[in-house]
KEKE-3310 file (N, C-alpha, C; in steps of 0.2 Angstrom, whole numbers, plus 5000, padded with zeros to 4 digits):
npx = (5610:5607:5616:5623:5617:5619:5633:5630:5626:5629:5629:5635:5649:5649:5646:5658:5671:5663:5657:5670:5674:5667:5657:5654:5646:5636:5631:5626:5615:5609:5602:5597:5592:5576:5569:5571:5570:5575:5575:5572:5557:5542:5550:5562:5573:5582:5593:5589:5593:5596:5602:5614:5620:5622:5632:5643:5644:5650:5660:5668:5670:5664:5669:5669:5665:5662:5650:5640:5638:5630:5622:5614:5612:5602:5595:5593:5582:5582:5597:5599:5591:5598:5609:5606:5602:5616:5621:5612:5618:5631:5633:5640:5630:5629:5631:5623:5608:5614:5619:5606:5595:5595:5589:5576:5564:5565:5554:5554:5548:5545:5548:5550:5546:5543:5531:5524:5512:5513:5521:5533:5541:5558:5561:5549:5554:5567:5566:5560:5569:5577:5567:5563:5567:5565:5566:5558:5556:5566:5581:5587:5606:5606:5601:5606:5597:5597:5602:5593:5578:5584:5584:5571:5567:5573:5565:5550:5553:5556:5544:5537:5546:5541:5528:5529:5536:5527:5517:5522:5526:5515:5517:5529:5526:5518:5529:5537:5549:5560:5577:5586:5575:5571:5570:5565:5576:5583:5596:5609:5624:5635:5640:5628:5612:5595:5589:5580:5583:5588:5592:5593:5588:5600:5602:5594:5597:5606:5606:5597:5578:5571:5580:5589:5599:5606:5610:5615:5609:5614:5625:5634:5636:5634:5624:5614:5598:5584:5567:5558:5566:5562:5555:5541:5544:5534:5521:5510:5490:5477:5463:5446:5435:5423:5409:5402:5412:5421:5415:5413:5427:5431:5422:5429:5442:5441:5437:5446:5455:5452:5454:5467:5473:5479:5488:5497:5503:5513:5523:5538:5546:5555:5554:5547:5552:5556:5561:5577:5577:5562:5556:5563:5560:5547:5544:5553:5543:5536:5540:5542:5529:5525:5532:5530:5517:5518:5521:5512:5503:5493:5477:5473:5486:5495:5505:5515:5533:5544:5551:5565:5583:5587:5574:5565:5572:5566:5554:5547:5543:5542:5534:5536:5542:5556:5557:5548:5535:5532:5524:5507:5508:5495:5487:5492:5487:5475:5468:5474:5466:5453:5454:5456:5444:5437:5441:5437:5424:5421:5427:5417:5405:5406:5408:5395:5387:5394:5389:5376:5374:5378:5371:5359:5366:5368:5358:5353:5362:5363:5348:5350:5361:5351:5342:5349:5355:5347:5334:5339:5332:5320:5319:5318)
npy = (6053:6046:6042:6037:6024:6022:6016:6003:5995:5982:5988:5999:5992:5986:5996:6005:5996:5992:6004:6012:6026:6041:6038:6026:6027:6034:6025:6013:6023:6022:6010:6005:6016:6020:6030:6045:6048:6046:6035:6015:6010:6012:6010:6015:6012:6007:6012:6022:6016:6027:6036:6027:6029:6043:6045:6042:6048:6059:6055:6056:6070:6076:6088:6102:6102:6089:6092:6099:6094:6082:6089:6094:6081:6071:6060:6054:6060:6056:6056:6070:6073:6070:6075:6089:6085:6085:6096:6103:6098:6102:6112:6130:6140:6153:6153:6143:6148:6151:6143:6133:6142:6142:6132:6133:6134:6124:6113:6098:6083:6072:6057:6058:6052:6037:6034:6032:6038:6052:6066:6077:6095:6098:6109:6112:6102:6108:6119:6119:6113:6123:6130:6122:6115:6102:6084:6072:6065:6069:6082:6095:6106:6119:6136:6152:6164:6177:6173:6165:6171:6180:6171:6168:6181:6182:6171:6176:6186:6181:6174:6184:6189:6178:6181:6195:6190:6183:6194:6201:6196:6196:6210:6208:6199:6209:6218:6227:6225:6230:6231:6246:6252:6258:6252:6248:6239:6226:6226:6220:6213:6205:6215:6224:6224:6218:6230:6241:6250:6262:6256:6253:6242:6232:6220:6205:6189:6175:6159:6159:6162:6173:6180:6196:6207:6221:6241:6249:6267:6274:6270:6264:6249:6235:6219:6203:6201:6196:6191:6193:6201:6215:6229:6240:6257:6266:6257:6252:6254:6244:6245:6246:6232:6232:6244:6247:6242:6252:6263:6258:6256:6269:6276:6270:6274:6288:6291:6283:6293:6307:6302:6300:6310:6320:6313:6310:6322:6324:6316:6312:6316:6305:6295:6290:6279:6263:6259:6249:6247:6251:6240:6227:6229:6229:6215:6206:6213:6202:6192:6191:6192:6179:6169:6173:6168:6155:6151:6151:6143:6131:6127:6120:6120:6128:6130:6122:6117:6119:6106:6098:6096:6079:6077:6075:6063:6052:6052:6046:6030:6014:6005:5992:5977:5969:5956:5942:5938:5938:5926:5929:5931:5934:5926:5915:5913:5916:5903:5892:5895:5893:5878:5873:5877:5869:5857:5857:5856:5844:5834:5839:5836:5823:5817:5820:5810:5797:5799:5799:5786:5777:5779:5772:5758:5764:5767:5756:5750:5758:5755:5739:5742:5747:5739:5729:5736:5745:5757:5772:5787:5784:5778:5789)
npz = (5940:5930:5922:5933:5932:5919:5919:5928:5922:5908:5896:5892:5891:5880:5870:5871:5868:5853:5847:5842:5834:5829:5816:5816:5831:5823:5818:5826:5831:5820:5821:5832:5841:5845:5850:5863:5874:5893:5900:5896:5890:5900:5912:5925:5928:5921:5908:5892:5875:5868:5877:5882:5870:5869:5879:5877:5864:5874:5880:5868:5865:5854:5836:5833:5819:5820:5827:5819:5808:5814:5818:5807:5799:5787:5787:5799:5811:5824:5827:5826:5836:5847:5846:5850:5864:5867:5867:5874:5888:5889:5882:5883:5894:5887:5874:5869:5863:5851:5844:5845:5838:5821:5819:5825:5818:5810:5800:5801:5806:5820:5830:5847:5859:5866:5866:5850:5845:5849:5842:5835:5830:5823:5825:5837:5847:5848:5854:5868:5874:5876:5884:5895:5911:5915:5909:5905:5917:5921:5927:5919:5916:5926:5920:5919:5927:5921:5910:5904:5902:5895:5883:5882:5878:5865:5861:5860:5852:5841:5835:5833:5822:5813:5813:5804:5792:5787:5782:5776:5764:5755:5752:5746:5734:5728:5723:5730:5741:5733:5724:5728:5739:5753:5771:5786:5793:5804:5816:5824:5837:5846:5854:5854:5856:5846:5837:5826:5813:5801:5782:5766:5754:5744:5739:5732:5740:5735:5738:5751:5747:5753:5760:5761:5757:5763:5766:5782:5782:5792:5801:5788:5787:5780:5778:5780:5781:5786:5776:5787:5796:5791:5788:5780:5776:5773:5771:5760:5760:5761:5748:5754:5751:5755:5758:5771:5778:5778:5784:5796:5800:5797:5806:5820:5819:5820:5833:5840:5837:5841:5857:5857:5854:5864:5868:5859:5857:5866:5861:5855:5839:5837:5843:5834:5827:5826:5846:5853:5866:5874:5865:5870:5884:5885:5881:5891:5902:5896:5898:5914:5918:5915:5920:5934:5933:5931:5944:5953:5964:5961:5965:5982:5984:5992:6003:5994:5990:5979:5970:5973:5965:5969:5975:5963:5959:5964:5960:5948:5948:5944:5931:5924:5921:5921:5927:5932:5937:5955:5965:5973:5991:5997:5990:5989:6004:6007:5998:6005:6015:6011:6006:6020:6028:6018:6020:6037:6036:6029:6041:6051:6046:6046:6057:6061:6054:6059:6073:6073:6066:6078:6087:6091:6098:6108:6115:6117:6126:6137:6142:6148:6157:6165:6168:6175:6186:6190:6191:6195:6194:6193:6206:6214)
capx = (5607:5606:5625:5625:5612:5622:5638:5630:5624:5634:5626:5641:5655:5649:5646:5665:5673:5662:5657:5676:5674:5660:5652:5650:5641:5630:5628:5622:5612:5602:5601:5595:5588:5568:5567:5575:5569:5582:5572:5568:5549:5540:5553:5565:5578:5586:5594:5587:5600:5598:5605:5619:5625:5625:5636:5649:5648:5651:5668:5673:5671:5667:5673:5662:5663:5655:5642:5635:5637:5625:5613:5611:5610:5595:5593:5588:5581:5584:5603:5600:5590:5607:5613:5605:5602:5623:5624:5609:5622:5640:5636:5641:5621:5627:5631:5616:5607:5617:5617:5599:5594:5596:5585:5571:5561:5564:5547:5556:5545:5551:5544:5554:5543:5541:5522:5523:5506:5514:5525:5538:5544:5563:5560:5549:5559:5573:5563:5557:5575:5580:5562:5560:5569:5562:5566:5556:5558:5575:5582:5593:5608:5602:5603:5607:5589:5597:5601:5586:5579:5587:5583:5566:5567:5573:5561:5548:5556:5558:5538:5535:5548:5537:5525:5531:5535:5521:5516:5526:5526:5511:5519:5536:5526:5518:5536:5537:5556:5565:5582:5585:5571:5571:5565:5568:5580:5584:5604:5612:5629:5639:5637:5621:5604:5594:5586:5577:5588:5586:5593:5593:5588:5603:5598:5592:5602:5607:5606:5588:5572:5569:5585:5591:5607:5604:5615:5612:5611:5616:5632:5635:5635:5631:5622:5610:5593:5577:5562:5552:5565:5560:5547:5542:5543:5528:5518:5505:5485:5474:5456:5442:5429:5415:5407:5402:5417:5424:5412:5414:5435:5432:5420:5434:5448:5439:5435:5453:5459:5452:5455:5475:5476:5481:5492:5503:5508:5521:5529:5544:5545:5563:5550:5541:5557:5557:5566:5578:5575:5559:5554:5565:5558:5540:5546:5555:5539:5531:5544:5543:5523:5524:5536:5525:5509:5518:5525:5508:5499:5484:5469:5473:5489:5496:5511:5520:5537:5547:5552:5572:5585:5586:5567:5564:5571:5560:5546:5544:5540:5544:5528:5535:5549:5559:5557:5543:5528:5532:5517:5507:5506:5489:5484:5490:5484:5468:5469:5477:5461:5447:5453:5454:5438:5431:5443:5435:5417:5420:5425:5411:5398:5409:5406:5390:5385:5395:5387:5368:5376:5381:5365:5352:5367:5371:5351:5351:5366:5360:5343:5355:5363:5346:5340:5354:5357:5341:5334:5340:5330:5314:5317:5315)
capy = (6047:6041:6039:6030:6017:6018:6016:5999:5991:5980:5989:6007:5994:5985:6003:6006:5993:5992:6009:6017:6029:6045:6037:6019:6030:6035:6020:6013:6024:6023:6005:6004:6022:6021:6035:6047:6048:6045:6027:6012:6011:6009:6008:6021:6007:6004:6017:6019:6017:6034:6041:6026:6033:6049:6047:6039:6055:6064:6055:6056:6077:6079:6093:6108:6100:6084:6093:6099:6084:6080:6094:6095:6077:6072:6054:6052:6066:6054:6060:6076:6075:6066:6084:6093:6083:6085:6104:6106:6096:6103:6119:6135:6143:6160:6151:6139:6151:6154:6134:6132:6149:6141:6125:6135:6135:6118:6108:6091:6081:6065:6054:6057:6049:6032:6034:6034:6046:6060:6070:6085:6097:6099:6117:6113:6099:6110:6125:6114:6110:6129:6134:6119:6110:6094:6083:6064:6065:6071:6087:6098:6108:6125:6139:6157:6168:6183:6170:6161:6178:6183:6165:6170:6188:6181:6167:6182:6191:6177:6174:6192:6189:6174:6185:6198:6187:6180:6199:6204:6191:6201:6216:6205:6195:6214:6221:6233:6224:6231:6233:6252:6255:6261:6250:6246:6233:6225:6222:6216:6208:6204:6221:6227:6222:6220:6236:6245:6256:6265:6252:6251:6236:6231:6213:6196:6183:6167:6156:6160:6169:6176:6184:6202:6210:6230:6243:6254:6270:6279:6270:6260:6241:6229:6214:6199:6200:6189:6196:6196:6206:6221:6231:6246:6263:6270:6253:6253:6253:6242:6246:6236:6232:6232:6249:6247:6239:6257:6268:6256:6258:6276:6277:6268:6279:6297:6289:6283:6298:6309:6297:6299:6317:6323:6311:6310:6330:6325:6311:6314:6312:6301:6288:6285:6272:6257:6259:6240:6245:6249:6234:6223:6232:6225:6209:6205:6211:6197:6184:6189:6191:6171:6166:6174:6165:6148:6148:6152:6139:6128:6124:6124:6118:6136:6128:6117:6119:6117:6099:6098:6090:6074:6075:6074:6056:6048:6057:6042:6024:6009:6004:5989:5974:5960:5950:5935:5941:5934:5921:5931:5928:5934:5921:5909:5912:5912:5896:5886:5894:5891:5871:5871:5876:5863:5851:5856:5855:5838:5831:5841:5831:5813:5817:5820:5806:5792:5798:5798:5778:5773:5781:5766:5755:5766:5766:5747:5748:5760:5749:5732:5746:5751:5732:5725:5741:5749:5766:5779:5793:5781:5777:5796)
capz = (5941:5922:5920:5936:5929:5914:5922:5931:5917:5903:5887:5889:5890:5874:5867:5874:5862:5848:5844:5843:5830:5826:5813:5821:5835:5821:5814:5831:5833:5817:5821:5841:5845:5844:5855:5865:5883:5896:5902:5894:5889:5905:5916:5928:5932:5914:5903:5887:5870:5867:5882:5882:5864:5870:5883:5872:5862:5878:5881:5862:5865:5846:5838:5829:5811:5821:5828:5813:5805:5816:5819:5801:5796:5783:5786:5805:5816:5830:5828:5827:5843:5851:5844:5853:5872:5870:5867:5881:5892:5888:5880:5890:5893:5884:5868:5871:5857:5845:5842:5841:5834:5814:5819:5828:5812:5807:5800:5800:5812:5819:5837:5852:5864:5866:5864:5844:5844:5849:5837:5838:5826:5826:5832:5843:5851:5851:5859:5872:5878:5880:5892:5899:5915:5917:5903:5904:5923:5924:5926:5914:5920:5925:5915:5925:5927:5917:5903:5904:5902:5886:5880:5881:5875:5858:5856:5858:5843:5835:5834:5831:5816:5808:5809:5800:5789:5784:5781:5769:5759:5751:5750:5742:5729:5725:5722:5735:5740:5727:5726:5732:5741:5760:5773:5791:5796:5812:5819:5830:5836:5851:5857:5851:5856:5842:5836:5820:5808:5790:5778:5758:5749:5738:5733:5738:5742:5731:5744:5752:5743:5760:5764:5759:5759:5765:5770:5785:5780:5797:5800:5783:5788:5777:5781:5776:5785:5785:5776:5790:5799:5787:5787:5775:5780:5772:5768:5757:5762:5755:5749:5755:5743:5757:5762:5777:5783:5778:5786:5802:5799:5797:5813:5824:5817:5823:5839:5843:5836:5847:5861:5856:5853:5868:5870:5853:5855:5869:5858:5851:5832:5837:5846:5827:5824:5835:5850:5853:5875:5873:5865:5875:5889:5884:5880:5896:5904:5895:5901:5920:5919:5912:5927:5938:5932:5932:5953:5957:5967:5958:5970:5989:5989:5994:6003:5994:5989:5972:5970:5972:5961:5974:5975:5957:5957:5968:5960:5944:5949:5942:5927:5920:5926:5916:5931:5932:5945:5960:5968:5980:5997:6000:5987:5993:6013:6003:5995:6011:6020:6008:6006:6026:6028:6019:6026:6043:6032:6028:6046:6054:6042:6044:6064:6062:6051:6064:6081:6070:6067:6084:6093:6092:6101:6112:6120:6121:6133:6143:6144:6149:6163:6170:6172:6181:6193:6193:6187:6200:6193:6194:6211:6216)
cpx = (5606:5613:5626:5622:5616:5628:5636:5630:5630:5634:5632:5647:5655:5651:5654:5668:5670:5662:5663:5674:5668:5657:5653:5646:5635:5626:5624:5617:5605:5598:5595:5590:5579:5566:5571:5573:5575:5579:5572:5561:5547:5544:5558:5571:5585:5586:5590:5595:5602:5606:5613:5625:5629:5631:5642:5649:5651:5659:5671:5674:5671:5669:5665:5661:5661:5649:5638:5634:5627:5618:5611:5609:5601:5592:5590:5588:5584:5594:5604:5599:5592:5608:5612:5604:5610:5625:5620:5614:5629:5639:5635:5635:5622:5627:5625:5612:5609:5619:5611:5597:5593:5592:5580:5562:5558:5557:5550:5553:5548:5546:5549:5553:5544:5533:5523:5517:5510:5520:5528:5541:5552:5563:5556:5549:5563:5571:5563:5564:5577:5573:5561:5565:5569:5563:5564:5557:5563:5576:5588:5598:5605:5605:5603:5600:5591:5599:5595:5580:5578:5585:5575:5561:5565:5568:5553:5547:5556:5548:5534:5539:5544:5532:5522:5534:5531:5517:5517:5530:5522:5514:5527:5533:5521:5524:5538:5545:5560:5571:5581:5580:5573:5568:5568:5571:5581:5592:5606:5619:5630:5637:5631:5616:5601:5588:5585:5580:5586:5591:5588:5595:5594:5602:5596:5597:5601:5606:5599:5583:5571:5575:5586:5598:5605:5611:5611:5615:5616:5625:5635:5639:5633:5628:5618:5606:5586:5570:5557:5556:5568:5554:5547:5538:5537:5524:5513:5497:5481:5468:5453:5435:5423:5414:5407:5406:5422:5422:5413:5420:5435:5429:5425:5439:5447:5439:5443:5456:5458:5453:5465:5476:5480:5489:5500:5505:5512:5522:5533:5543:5550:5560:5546:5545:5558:5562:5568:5575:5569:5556:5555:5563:5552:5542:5547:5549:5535:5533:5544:5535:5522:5528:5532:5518:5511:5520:5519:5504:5492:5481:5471:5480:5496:5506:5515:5528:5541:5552:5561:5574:5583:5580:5566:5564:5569:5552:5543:5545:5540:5538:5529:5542:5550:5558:5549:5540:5529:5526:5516:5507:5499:5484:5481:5490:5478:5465:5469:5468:5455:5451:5454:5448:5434:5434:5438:5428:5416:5421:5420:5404:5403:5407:5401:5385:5386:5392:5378:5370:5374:5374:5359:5359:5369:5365:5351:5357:5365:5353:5347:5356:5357:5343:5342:5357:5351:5341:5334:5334:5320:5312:5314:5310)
cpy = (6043:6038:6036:6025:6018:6015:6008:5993:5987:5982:5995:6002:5988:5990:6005:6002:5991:5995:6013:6022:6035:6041:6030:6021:6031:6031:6015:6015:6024:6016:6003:6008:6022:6027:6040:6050:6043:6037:6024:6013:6006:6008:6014:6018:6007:6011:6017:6018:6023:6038:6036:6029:6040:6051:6045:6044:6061:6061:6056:6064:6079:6086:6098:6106:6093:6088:6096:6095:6081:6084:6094:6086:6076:6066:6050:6057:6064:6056:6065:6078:6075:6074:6087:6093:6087:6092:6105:6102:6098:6110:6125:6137:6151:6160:6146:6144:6152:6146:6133:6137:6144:6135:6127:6136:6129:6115:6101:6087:6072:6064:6054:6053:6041:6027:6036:6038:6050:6062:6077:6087:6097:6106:6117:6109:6105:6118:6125:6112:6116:6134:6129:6116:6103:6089:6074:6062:6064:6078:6088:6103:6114:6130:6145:6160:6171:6178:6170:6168:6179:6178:6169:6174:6184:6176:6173:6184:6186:6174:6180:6191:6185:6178:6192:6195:6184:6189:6200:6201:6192:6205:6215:6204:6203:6218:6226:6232:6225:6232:6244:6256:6255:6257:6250:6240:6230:6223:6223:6211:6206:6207:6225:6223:6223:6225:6239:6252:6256:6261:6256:6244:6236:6227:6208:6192:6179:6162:6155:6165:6175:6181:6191:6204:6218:6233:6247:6261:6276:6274:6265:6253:6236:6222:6210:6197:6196:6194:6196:6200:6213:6223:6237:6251:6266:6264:6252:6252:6250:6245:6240:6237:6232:6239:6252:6244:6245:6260:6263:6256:6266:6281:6279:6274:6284:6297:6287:6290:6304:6308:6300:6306:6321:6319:6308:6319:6327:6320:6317:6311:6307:6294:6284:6279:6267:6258:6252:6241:6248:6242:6227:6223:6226:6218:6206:6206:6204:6189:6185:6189:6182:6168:6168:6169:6156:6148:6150:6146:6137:6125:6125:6121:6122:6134:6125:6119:6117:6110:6102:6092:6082:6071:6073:6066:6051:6049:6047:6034:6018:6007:5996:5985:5968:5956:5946:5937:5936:5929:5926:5929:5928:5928:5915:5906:5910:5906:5891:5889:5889:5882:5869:5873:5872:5856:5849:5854:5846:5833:5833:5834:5823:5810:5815:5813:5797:5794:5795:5789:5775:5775:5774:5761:5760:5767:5761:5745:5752:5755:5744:5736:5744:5744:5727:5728:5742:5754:5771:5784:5789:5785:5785:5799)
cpz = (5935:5921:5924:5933:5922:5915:5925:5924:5911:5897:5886:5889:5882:5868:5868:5866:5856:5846:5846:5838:5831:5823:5814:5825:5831:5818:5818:5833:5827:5817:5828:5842:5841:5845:5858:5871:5885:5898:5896:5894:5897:5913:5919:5930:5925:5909:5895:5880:5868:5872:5883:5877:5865:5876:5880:5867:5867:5879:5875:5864:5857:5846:5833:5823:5813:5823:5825:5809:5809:5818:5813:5796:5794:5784:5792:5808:5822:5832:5828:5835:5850:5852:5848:5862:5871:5872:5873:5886:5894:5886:5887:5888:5889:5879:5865:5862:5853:5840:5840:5837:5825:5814:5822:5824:5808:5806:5799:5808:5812:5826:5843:5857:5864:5864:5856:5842:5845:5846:5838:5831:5827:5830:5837:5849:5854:5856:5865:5877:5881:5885:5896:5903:5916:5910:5906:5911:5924:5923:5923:5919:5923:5924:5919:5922:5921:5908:5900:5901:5895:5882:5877:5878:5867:5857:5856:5852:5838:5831:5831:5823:5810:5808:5805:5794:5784:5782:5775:5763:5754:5749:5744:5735:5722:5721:5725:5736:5736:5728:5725:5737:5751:5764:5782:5793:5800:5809:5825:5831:5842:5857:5858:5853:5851:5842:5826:5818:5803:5787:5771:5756:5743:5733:5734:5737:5738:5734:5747:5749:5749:5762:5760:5759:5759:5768:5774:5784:5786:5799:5793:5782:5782:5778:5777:5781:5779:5782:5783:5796:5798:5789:5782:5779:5781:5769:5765:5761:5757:5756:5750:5752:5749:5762:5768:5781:5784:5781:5793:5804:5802:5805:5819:5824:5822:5830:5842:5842:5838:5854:5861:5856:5858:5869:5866:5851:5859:5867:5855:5843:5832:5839:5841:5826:5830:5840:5852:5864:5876:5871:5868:5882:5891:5884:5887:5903:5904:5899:5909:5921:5918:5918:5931:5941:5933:5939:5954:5958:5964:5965:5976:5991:5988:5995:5999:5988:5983:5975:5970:5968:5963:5975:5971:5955:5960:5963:5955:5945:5943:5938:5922:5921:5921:5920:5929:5937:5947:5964:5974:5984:6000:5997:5988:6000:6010:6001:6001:6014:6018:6007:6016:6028:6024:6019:6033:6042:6033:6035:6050:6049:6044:6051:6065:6058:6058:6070:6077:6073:6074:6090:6097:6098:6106:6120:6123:6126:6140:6147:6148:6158:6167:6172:6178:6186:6193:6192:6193:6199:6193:6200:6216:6214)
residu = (UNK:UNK:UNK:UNK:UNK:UNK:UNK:UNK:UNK:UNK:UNK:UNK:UNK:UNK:UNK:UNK:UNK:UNK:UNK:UNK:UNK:UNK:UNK:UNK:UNK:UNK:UNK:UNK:UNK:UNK:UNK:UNK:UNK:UNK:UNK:UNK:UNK:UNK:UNK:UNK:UNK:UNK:UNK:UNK:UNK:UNK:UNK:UNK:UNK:UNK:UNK:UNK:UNK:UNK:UNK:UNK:UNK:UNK:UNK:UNK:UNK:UNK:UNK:UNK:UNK:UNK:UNK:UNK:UNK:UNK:UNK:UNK:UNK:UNK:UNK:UNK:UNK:UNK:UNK:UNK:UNK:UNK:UNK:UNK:UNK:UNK:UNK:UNK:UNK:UNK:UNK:UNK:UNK:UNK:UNK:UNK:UNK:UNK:UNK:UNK:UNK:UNK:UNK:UNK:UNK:UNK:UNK:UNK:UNK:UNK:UNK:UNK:UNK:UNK:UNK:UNK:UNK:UNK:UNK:UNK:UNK:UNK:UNK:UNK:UNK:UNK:UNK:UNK:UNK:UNK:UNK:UNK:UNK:UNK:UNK:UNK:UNK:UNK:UNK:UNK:UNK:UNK:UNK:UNK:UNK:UNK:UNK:UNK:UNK:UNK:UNK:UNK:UNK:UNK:UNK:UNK:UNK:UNK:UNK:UNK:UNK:UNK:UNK:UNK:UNK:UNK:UNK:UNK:UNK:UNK:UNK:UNK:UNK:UNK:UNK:UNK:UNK:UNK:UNK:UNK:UNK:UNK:UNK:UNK:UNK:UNK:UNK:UNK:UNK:UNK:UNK:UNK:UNK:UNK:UNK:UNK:UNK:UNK:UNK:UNK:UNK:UNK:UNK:UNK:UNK:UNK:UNK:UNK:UNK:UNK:UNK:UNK:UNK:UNK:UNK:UNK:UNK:UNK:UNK:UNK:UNK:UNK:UNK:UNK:UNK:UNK:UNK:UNK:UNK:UNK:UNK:UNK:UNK:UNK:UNK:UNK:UNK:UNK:UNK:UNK:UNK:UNK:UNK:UNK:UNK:UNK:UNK:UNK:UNK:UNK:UNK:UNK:UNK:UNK:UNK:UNK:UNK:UNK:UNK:UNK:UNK:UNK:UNK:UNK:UNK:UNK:UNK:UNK:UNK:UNK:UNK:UNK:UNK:UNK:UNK:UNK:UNK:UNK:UNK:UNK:UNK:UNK:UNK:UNK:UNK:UNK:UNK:UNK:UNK:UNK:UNK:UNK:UNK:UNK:UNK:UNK:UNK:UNK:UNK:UNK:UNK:UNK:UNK:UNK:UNK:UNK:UNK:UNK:UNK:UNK:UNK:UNK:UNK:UNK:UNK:UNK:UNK:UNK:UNK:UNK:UNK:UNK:UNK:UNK:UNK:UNK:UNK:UNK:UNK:UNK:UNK:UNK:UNK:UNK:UNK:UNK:UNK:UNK:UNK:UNK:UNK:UNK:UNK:UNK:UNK:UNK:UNK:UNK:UNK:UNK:UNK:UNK:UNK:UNK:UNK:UNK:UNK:UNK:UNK:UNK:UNK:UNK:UNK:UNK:UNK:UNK:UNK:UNK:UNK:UNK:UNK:UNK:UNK:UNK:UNK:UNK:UNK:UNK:UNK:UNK)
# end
């Protein structure tokens, strides 16, 4: 529906021969693009510049050193956020993450809307592209369940990671990170789901303070992982300076640990190491209990059916038109009425003023009649 309306209009075969090159597209687009909803402001009829540009990157077909060029540009997000409609539009859905994955983090906030109040980080614009459908009343391609899926899996993990992160960030600035020291690491490739293995710290990275280089001690991999997806084997306990928050600790403890006794003889000691299908297990519960809770019906209305592509573009209404307000008609029936009614106002009183007039002669010739014929109604 957008490409037809851009396809009618004169603004893509401008963009046609003026912008020939990549970087004229970008230099267009630092120039025009306000925004990046598929409409103008206000309107359902008219494309916006954004989505004109981007369609003129969609016939260039860049190549991989353009489209980092342009996901990583520093000088307008509004390009980057080009960047990434192109890839949610053309990328195959199973590489779809491994594009975003590296801008998931991003804090470069920027306005995508048209509504200048509302604000988006680059992560979590580009989040927003890979769980959501509907994008400004349009719909995105659709991604297969078991993708979509796994999409959701990893941003999971990937929240669980910031917060591991943020953890051990104490225990880094203590020195506990050292090179040689034993900790758990997570890997993952093509083939592998990610999962928790014995690693040794070698060294940190040049590049990021946050990164590590580890080997795994079980089959001898070498790798460069994130501190927060470390953890340490046997992690330190801190003391707590308030008593009774130990003696309330210490309560809890006894009491779960009764509570658990029975039930940590039949673990396995092979179960103390994260298991990755375990965890992905839960995880993907999480992602089908959330699917679940959004197709469920709000207040009574039980029946109704998921909007279809087709339906979707009826749904948004016209709020806003370059034409000139037409003259109502109700107006002006209003108008014609109220001056004929007191049109008819004014000869009703003109009537009534000329018979008042004409009355006193109209006696006296009656009189004249009654003398020269005679009064009938007398006579009887």
């Amino acid at each position: 529906m957008v490409m037809k309306m851009i396809m009618m209009i004169q603004t893509i075969e401008n963009i046609r021969f003026h912008c020939m090159t990549y970087h004229e597209v970008l230099d267009e687009i630092r120039a025009c693009v306000k925004h990046v909803e598929p409409w103008q402001t206000g309107t359902s009829r008219l494309p916006s510049s954004a989505f004109c540009l981007l369609l003129k990157l969609l016939y260039m077909r860049m190549t991989y050193k353009q489209m980092n060029g342009i996901l990583n540009c520093e000088d307008n997000c509004h390009i980057r956020a080009i960047g990434f409609l192109y890839l949610r539009y053309t990328c195959p859905p199973n590489d779809l993450y491994k594009w975003f994955e590296p801008y998931l983090e991003d804090d470069t906030s920027f306005k995508p809307c048209s509504d200048q109040s509302i604000t988006y980080t680059i992560g979590q614009y580009s989040r927003k592209l890979l769980t959501d459908m509907q994008y400004f009343g349009t719909t995105f391609p659709r991604i297969p369940v078991l993708t979509e899926r796994k999409v959701k899996v990893y941003l999971l993990l990937l929240d669980e990671k910031i917060k591991r992160r943020q953890n051990n960030r104490r225990f880094e600035e203590q020195g506990y990170f050292s090179n040689g020291t034993l900790v758990q690491a997570i890997y993952s490739d093509e083939s592998n789901e990610p999962a928790w293995y014995e690693a040794k710290i070698d060294m940190r990275d040049d590049e990021s303070k946050e990164k590590y280089w580890v080997t795994f001690t079980e089959y001898g991999n070498q790798s460069c992982v994130d501190l927060g997806e470390m953890k340490l084997i046997n992690p330190p306990v801190e003391k707590s300076r308030d008593k009774e928050r130990d003696r309330r600790d210490s309560r809890d403890r006894r009491y779960r640990r009764s509570r658990s006794r029975s039930n940590s003889r039949s673990r396995s000691k092979s179960n103390d190491r994260y298991d990755s299908k375990d965890s992905s297990t839960n995880f993907m519960e999480k992602v089908l209990q959330q699917s679940r809770e959004g197709s469920v019906a709000v207040g009574k209305n039980y029946g109704h059916r998921p909007i279809s592509y087709k339906g979707s573009l009826s749904l948004k209404l016209d709020t806003f038109t370059a034409r000139k307000k037409s003259p109502d008609r109700g107006s002006r029936y209003r108008r014609r009425s109220r001056s004929h009614e007191r049109e008819i106002v004014r000869n009703v009183s003109e009537s009534s003023l000329s018979s008042s007039s004409n009355k006193p002669k109209s006696s006296e010739q009656l009189k004249k009649l009654k003398e020269m014929y005679g009064d009938a109604s007398a006579a009887n």
